[in-house]
C-alpha positions in Angstrom: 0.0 0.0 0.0 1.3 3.3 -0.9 1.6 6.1 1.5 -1.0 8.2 -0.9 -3.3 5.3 -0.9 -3.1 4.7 3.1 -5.7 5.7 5.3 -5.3 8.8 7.6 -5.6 7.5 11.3 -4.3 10.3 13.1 -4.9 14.2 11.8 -4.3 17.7 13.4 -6.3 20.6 12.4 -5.1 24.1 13.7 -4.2 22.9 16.5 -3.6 25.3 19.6 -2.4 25.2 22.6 -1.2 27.2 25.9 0.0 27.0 29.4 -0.5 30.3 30.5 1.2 33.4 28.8 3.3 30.6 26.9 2.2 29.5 23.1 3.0 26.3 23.2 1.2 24.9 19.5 0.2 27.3 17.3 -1.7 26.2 14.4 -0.6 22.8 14.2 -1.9 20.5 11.0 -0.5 17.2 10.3 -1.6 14.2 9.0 0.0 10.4 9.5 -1.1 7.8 7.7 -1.5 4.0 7.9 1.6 1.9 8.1 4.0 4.9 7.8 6.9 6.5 10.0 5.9 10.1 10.9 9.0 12.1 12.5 9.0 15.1 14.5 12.3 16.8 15.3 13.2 20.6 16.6 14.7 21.8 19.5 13.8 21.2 22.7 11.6 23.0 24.6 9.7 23.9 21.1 6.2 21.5 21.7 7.2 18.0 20.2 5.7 15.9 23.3 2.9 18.3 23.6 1.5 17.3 20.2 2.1 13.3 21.2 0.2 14.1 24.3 -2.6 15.6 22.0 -2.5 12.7 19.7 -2.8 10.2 23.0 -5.7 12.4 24.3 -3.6 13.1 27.5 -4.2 16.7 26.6 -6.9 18.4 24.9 -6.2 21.7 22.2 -7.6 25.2 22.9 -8.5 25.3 19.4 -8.5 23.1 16.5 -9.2 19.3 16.3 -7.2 16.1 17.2 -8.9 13.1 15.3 -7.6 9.9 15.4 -9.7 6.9 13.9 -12.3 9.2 12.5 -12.9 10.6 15.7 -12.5 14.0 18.3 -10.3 12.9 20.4 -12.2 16.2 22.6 -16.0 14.8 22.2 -15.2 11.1 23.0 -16.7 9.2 26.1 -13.9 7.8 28.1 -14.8 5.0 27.0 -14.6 5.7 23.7 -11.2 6.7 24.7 -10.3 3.8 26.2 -11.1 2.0 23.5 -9.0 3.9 21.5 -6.1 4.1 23.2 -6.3 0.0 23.1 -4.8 0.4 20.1 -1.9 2.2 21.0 1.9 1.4 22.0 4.3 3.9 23.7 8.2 3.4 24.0 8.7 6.5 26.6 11.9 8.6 27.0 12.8 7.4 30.1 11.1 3.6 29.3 9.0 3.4 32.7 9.6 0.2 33.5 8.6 -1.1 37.1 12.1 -1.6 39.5 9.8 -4.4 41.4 8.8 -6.7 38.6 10.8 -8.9 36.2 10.8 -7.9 32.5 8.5 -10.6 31.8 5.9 -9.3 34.0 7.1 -5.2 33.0 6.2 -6.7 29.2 3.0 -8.8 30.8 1.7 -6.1 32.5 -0.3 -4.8 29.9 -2.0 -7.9 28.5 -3.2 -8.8 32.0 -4.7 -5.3 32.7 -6.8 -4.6 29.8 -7.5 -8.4 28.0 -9.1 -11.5 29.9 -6.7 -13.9 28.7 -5.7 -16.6 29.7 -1.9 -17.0 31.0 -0.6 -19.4 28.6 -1.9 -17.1 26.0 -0.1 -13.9 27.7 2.8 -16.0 27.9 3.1 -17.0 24.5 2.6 -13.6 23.4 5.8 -11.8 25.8 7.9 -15.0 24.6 7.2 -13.8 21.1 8.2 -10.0 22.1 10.9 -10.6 24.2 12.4 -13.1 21.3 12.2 -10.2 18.6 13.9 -7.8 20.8 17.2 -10.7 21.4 15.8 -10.9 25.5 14.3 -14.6 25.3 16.9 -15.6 28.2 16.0 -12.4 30.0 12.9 -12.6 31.3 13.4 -13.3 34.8 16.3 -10.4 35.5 15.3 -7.3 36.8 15.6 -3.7 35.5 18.2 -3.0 37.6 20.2 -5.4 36.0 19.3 -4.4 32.9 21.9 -1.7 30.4 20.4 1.2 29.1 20.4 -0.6 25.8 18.6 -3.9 27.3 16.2 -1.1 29.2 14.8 0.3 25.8 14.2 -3.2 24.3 12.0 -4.3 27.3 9.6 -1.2 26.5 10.0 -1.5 22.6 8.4 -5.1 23.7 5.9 -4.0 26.1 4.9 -1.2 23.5 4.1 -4.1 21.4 2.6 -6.9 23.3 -0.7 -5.8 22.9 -0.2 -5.6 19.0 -1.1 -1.8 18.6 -1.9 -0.2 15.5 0.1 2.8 16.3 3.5 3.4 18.5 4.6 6.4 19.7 8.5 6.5 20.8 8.9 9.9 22.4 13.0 10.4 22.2 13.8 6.8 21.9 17.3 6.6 22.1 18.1 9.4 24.8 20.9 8.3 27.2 22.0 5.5 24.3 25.6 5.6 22.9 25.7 5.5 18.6 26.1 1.5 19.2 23.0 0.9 21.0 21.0 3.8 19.5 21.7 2.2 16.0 20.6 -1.4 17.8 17.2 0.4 18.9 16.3 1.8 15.3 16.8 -1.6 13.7 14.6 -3.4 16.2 12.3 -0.5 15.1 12.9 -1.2 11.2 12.5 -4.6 11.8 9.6 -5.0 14.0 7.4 -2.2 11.7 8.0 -4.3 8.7 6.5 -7.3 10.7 3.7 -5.8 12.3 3.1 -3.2 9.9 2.0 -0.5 12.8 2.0 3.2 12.1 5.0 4.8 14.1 5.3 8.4 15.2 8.6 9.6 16.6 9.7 12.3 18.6 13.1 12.5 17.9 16.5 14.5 17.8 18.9 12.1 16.7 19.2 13.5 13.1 19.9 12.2 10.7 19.8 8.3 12.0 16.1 8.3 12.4 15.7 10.1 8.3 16.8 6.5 6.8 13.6 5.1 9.0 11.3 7.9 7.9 7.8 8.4 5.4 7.9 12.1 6.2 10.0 14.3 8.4 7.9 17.9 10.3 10.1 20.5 11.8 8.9 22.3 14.8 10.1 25.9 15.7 9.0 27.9 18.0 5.3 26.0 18.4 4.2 26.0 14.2 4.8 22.8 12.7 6.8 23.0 9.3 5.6 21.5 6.2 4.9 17.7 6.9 7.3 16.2 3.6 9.9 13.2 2.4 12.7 13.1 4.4 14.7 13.6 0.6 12.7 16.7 -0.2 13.5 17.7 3.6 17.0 18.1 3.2 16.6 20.0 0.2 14.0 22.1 1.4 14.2 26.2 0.7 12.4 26.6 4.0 14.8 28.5 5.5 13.7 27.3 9.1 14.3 23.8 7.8 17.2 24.8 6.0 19.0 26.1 9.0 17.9 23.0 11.1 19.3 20.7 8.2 23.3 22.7 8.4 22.6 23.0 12.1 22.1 19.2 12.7 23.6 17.7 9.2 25.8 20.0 8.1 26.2 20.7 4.4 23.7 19.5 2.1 26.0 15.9 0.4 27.2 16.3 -3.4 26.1 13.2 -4.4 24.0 10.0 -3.3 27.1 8.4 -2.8 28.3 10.7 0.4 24.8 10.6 1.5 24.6 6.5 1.7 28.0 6.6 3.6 26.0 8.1 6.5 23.7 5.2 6.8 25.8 2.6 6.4 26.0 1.5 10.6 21.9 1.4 10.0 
Protein backbone atom coordinates (compact mmCIF):
# COMPACT_ATOMS: atom_id res chain seq x y z
CA UNK A 1 0.00 0.00 0.00
CA UNK A 2 1.32 3.30 -0.88
CA UNK A 3 1.58 6.08 1.46
CA UNK A 4 -0.97 8.23 -0.94
CA UNK A 5 -3.28 5.33 -0.92
CA UNK A 6 -3.06 4.73 3.11
CA UNK A 7 -5.72 5.67 5.30
CA UNK A 8 -5.31 8.75 7.55
CA UNK A 9 -5.60 7.47 11.26
CA UNK A 10 -4.27 10.30 13.13
CA UNK A 11 -4.89 14.20 11.81
CA UNK A 12 -4.25 17.71 13.39
CA UNK A 13 -6.27 20.65 12.38
CA UNK A 14 -5.06 24.08 13.70
CA UNK A 15 -4.20 22.88 16.51
CA UNK A 16 -3.59 25.30 19.55
CA UNK A 17 -2.41 25.22 22.60
CA UNK A 18 -1.18 27.19 25.88
CA UNK A 19 0.03 26.99 29.36
CA UNK A 20 -0.53 30.27 30.50
CA UNK A 21 1.20 33.43 28.82
CA UNK A 22 3.27 30.63 26.86
CA UNK A 23 2.15 29.48 23.11
CA UNK A 24 2.95 26.26 23.15
CA UNK A 25 1.23 24.93 19.51
CA UNK A 26 0.22 27.25 17.31
CA UNK A 27 -1.74 26.22 14.36
CA UNK A 28 -0.55 22.77 14.21
CA UNK A 29 -1.87 20.46 11.01
CA UNK A 30 -0.46 17.22 10.30
CA UNK A 31 -1.60 14.22 9.00
CA UNK A 32 -0.01 10.40 9.54
CA UNK A 33 -1.11 7.80 7.66
CA UNK A 34 -1.48 3.96 7.87
CA UNK A 35 1.62 1.85 8.14
CA UNK A 36 3.99 4.88 7.76
CA UNK A 37 6.88 6.52 9.95
CA UNK A 38 5.88 10.09 10.89
CA UNK A 39 8.99 12.06 12.54
CA UNK A 40 8.98 15.09 14.48
CA UNK A 41 12.28 16.76 15.29
CA UNK A 42 13.22 20.60 16.60
CA UNK A 43 14.74 21.80 19.51
CA UNK A 44 13.85 21.16 22.73
CA UNK A 45 11.57 23.01 24.56
CA UNK A 46 9.66 23.92 21.07
CA UNK A 47 6.17 21.50 21.72
CA UNK A 48 7.21 17.98 20.24
CA UNK A 49 5.68 15.90 23.34
CA UNK A 50 2.93 18.30 23.58
CA UNK A 51 1.46 17.27 20.16
CA UNK A 52 2.14 13.34 21.20
CA UNK A 53 0.15 14.11 24.26
CA UNK A 54 -2.64 15.58 22.04
CA UNK A 55 -2.50 12.69 19.68
CA UNK A 56 -2.82 10.20 22.99
CA UNK A 57 -5.67 12.45 24.28
CA UNK A 58 -3.59 13.07 27.53
CA UNK A 59 -4.24 16.66 26.56
CA UNK A 60 -6.91 18.42 24.86
CA UNK A 61 -6.19 21.75 22.19
CA UNK A 62 -7.56 25.23 22.89
CA UNK A 63 -8.47 25.31 19.39
CA UNK A 64 -8.50 23.13 16.53
CA UNK A 65 -9.21 19.25 16.29
CA UNK A 66 -7.22 16.07 17.21
CA UNK A 67 -8.88 13.07 15.35
CA UNK A 68 -7.61 9.94 15.36
CA UNK A 69 -9.66 6.91 13.88
CA UNK A 70 -12.25 9.20 12.49
CA UNK A 71 -12.92 10.64 15.74
CA UNK A 72 -12.52 14.03 18.31
CA UNK A 73 -10.32 12.87 20.37
CA UNK A 74 -12.15 16.25 22.65
CA UNK A 75 -16.00 14.84 22.22
CA UNK A 76 -15.19 11.13 22.95
CA UNK A 77 -16.70 9.19 26.12
CA UNK A 78 -13.89 7.84 28.15
CA UNK A 79 -14.81 5.00 26.95
CA UNK A 80 -14.56 5.73 23.73
CA UNK A 81 -11.19 6.70 24.66
CA UNK A 82 -10.34 3.85 26.20
CA UNK A 83 -11.10 2.04 23.48
CA UNK A 84 -8.98 3.91 21.49
CA UNK A 85 -6.06 4.10 23.22
CA UNK A 86 -6.32 0.04 23.11
CA UNK A 87 -4.78 0.36 20.07
CA UNK A 88 -1.94 2.22 20.98
CA UNK A 89 1.92 1.39 21.96
CA UNK A 90 4.30 3.85 23.71
CA UNK A 91 8.25 3.42 23.97
CA UNK A 92 8.73 6.45 26.65
CA UNK A 93 11.89 8.60 27.04
CA UNK A 94 12.82 7.38 30.14
CA UNK A 95 11.07 3.61 29.31
CA UNK A 96 8.97 3.39 32.67
CA UNK A 97 9.59 0.23 33.52
CA UNK A 98 8.57 -1.11 37.07
CA UNK A 99 12.06 -1.61 39.53
CA UNK A 100 9.82 -4.36 41.38
CA UNK A 101 8.81 -6.70 38.65
CA UNK A 102 10.79 -8.89 36.16
CA UNK A 103 10.80 -7.90 32.53
CA UNK A 104 8.55 -10.58 31.81
CA UNK A 105 5.89 -9.29 34.04
CA UNK A 106 7.09 -5.15 33.04
CA UNK A 107 6.24 -6.68 29.22
CA UNK A 108 3.04 -8.82 30.84
CA UNK A 109 1.66 -6.06 32.50
CA UNK A 110 -0.27 -4.75 29.88
CA UNK A 111 -1.98 -7.87 28.46
CA UNK A 112 -3.24 -8.85 31.99
CA UNK A 113 -4.72 -5.26 32.72
CA UNK A 114 -6.80 -4.63 29.75
CA UNK A 115 -7.45 -8.44 28.02
CA UNK A 116 -9.07 -11.47 29.94
CA UNK A 117 -6.73 -13.86 28.71
CA UNK A 118 -5.73 -16.63 29.68
CA UNK A 119 -1.89 -17.03 31.00
CA UNK A 120 -0.61 -19.42 28.63
CA UNK A 121 -1.85 -17.08 26.01
CA UNK A 122 -0.15 -13.89 27.74
CA UNK A 123 2.79 -16.03 27.92
CA UNK A 124 3.11 -17.04 24.51
CA UNK A 125 2.63 -13.58 23.41
CA UNK A 126 5.79 -11.75 25.81
CA UNK A 127 7.93 -15.02 24.64
CA UNK A 128 7.19 -13.83 21.09
CA UNK A 129 8.23 -9.98 22.11
CA UNK A 130 10.93 -10.59 24.21
CA UNK A 131 12.35 -13.09 21.27
CA UNK A 132 12.20 -10.20 18.57
CA UNK A 133 13.87 -7.79 20.83
CA UNK A 134 17.16 -10.73 21.40
CA UNK A 135 15.83 -10.86 25.46
CA UNK A 136 14.32 -14.62 25.27
CA UNK A 137 16.92 -15.61 28.23
CA UNK A 138 15.97 -12.42 30.01
CA UNK A 139 12.93 -12.64 31.30
CA UNK A 140 13.36 -13.32 34.81
CA UNK A 141 16.26 -10.41 35.47
CA UNK A 142 15.30 -7.32 36.79
CA UNK A 143 15.63 -3.74 35.52
CA UNK A 144 18.22 -3.00 37.63
CA UNK A 145 20.17 -5.35 36.02
CA UNK A 146 19.31 -4.45 32.85
CA UNK A 147 21.85 -1.68 30.42
CA UNK A 148 20.40 1.17 29.07
CA UNK A 149 20.37 -0.59 25.84
CA UNK A 150 18.63 -3.85 27.29
CA UNK A 151 16.17 -1.09 29.16
CA UNK A 152 14.80 0.33 25.82
CA UNK A 153 14.24 -3.17 24.34
CA UNK A 154 11.95 -4.30 27.31
CA UNK A 155 9.60 -1.24 26.53
CA UNK A 156 10.04 -1.46 22.61
CA UNK A 157 8.36 -5.09 23.65
CA UNK A 158 5.90 -4.04 26.15
CA UNK A 159 4.88 -1.20 23.53
CA UNK A 160 4.09 -4.13 21.36
CA UNK A 161 2.57 -6.90 23.27
CA UNK A 162 -0.69 -5.80 22.94
CA UNK A 163 -0.21 -5.64 19.02
CA UNK A 164 -1.05 -1.75 18.62
CA UNK A 165 -1.90 -0.20 15.52
CA UNK A 166 0.14 2.77 16.29
CA UNK A 167 3.49 3.37 18.47
CA UNK A 168 4.58 6.38 19.74
CA UNK A 169 8.45 6.54 20.77
CA UNK A 170 8.94 9.87 22.42
CA UNK A 171 13.01 10.41 22.20
CA UNK A 172 13.83 6.82 21.94
CA UNK A 173 17.32 6.64 22.07
CA UNK A 174 18.13 9.42 24.76
CA UNK A 175 20.92 8.26 27.21
CA UNK A 176 22.03 5.50 24.32
CA UNK A 177 25.61 5.56 22.95
CA UNK A 178 25.70 5.50 18.60
CA UNK A 179 26.13 1.55 19.17
CA UNK A 180 22.98 0.90 20.96
CA UNK A 181 20.97 3.77 19.46
CA UNK A 182 21.71 2.16 15.98
CA UNK A 183 20.61 -1.40 17.83
CA UNK A 184 17.16 0.41 18.91
CA UNK A 185 16.34 1.82 15.26
CA UNK A 186 16.81 -1.61 13.69
CA UNK A 187 14.63 -3.40 16.24
CA UNK A 188 12.26 -0.51 15.06
CA UNK A 189 12.88 -1.20 11.23
CA UNK A 190 12.48 -4.59 11.78
CA UNK A 191 9.65 -4.97 13.98
CA UNK A 192 7.38 -2.21 11.74
CA UNK A 193 8.04 -4.26 8.73
CA UNK A 194 6.53 -7.29 10.70
CA UNK A 195 3.75 -5.83 12.30
CA UNK A 196 3.12 -3.19 9.89
CA UNK A 197 1.98 -0.51 12.77
CA UNK A 198 2.04 3.17 12.08
CA UNK A 199 4.97 4.82 14.14
CA UNK A 200 5.34 8.43 15.21
CA UNK A 201 8.61 9.63 16.56
CA UNK A 202 9.68 12.29 18.55
CA UNK A 203 13.06 12.48 17.93
CA UNK A 204 16.51 14.54 17.79
CA UNK A 205 18.93 12.13 16.70
CA UNK A 206 19.17 13.48 13.11
CA UNK A 207 19.86 12.17 10.75
CA UNK A 208 19.80 8.33 11.97
CA UNK A 209 16.07 8.25 12.36
CA UNK A 210 15.75 10.14 8.35
CA UNK A 211 16.76 6.49 6.78
CA UNK A 212 13.64 5.08 9.04
CA UNK A 213 11.25 7.94 7.92
CA UNK A 214 7.77 8.41 5.42
CA UNK A 215 7.90 12.06 6.24
CA UNK A 216 10.02 14.28 8.40
CA UNK A 217 7.87 17.86 10.31
CA UNK A 218 10.14 20.53 11.80
CA UNK A 219 8.93 22.32 14.81
CA UNK A 220 10.09 25.88 15.73
CA UNK A 221 9.03 27.86 18.02
CA UNK A 222 5.28 25.96 18.43
CA UNK A 223 4.24 26.04 14.21
CA UNK A 224 4.80 22.76 12.70
CA UNK A 225 6.82 23.02 9.30
CA UNK A 226 5.64 21.51 6.24
CA UNK A 227 4.91 17.66 6.94
CA UNK A 228 7.28 16.20 3.62
CA UNK A 229 9.91 13.15 2.36
CA UNK A 230 12.72 13.12 4.38
CA UNK A 231 14.66 13.63 0.64
CA UNK A 232 12.72 16.72 -0.20
CA UNK A 233 13.46 17.69 3.59
CA UNK A 234 17.01 18.06 3.15
CA UNK A 235 16.61 20.04 0.19
CA UNK A 236 14.05 22.06 1.44
CA UNK A 237 14.21 26.16 0.68
CA UNK A 238 12.37 26.56 3.97
CA UNK A 239 14.83 28.55 5.54
CA UNK A 240 13.69 27.30 9.06
CA UNK A 241 14.34 23.84 7.78
CA UNK A 242 17.22 24.85 5.95
CA UNK A 243 18.97 26.06 8.97
CA UNK A 244 17.92 23.01 11.14
CA UNK A 245 19.30 20.70 8.25
CA UNK A 246 23.30 22.74 8.40
CA UNK A 247 22.58 23.00 12.05
CA UNK A 248 22.07 19.21 12.74
CA UNK A 249 23.64 17.74 9.18
CA UNK A 250 25.84 19.98 8.11
CA UNK A 251 26.24 20.69 4.42
CA UNK A 252 23.73 19.55 2.06
CA UNK A 253 25.99 15.85 0.38
CA UNK A 254 27.22 16.30 -3.40
CA UNK A 255 26.08 13.20 -4.38
CA UNK A 256 24.00 9.96 -3.30
CA UNK A 257 27.13 8.39 -2.75
CA UNK A 258 28.34 10.70 0.40
CA UNK A 259 24.77 10.63 1.50
CA UNK A 260 24.56 6.48 1.71
CA UNK A 261 27.97 6.56 3.59
CA UNK A 262 26.01 8.13 6.54
CA UNK A 263 23.65 5.22 6.79
CA UNK A 264 25.78 2.65 6.44
CA UNK A 265 26.05 1.52 10.61
CA UNK A 266 21.85 1.45 10.01
Amino acid sequence: MTEEKSEIVIELDSVEKSFGTQKVLDGVSLQVRAGTTTVIVGASGQGKSVILKHMLGLLTPDNGRVVVFGQDMAKVSKKQLSAIRSNFGVLFQNVALFDSMSVYDNVALPLRERTDGKETDIRNNVEEKLALMGLEDHGGKFPAQLSGGMKKRVGLARALVLNPKVVFFDEPTTGLDVSKSNEIYRLFFGTQARLNYTAVIVSHDVPKIFKLSDRVALMVDGKLQESMSPEKFQLSDNPLIRSFVLETMGPIYSSEVEESRLYETL
